[in-house]
C-alpha positions as CSV (number, residue, x, y, z in Angstrom):
1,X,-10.0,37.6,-30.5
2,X,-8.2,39.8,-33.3
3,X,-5.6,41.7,-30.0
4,X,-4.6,37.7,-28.9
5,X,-3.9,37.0,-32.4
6,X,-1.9,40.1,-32.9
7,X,-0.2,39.8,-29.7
8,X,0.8,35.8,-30.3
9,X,1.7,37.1,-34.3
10,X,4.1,39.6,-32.6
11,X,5.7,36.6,-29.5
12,X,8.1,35.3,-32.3
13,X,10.7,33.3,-30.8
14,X,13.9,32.1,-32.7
15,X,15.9,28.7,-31.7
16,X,19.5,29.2,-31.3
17,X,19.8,27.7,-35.1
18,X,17.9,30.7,-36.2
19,X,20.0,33.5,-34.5
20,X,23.1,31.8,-35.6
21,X,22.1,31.7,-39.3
22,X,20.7,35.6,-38.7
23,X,24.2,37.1,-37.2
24,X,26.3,34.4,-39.5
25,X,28.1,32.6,-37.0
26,X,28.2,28.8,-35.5
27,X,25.7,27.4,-33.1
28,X,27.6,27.1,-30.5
29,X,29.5,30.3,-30.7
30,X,25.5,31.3,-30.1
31,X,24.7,28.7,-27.4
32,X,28.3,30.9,-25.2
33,X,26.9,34.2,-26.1
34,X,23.9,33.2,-24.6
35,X,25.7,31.3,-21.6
36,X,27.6,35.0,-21.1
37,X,30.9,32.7,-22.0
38,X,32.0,35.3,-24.9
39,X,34.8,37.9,-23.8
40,X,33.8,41.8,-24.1
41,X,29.8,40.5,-25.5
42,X,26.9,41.3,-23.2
43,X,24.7,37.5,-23.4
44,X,22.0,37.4,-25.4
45,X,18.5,37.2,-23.8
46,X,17.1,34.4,-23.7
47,X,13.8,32.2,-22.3
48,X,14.6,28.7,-21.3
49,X,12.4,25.7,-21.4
50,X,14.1,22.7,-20.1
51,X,17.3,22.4,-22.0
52,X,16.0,23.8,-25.0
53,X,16.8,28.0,-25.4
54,X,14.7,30.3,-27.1
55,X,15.4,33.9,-27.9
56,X,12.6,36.6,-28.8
57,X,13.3,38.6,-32.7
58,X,12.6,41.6,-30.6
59,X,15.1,41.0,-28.1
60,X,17.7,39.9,-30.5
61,X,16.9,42.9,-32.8
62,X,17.2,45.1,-29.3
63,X,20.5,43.1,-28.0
64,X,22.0,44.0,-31.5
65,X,21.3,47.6,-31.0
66,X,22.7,47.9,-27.6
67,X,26.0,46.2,-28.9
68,X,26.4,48.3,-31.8
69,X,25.7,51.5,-29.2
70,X,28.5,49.7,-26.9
71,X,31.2,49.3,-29.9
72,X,30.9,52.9,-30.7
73,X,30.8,54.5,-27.3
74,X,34.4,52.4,-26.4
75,X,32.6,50.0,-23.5
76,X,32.8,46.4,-26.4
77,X,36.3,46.3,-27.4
78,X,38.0,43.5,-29.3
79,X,39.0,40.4,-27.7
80,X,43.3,40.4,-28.3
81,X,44.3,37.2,-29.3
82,X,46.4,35.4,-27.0
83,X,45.7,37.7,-23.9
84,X,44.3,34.8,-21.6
85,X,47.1,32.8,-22.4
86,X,49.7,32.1,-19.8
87,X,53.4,32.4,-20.8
């Protein structure tokens, strides 16, 4: 039984609480990230059950990478403020 234990040790899933205390930001500023609802930011993986999102450390910790790889090759660039605003 010690490979199930070490497998379910490893399945660590964070609620979206968790990943917006880890990246310092709101909840719902999370909840749109996840949604794919932020401008220039790839959504965050994420398992559903019911209403309720989860999202894997692993995935986060893997989602982070890919952005940070996305900033510096040019593809992520700031969001200007105003430019979805009509005159």
């Amino acid at each position: 039984m010690t490979g199930q234990r070490d497998t379910l040790s490893d399945f660590d899933l964070l609620t979206l609480a968790d990943v917006a205390r880890l990246l310092h930001c709101s909840k719902a500023h999370i909840s749109n990230a996840v949604a794919g609802r932020v401008p220039g930011c790839p959504p965050i993986p994420a398992v559903s059950l019911g209403r309720r999102k989860l999202v894997r450390r692993e995935s986060l910790a893997a989602w982070i990478e890919r952005n940070e790889q996305g900033v510096s090759d040019g593809k992520i660039g700031s969001p200007v403020r105003g430019a979805g605003k009509r005159a």
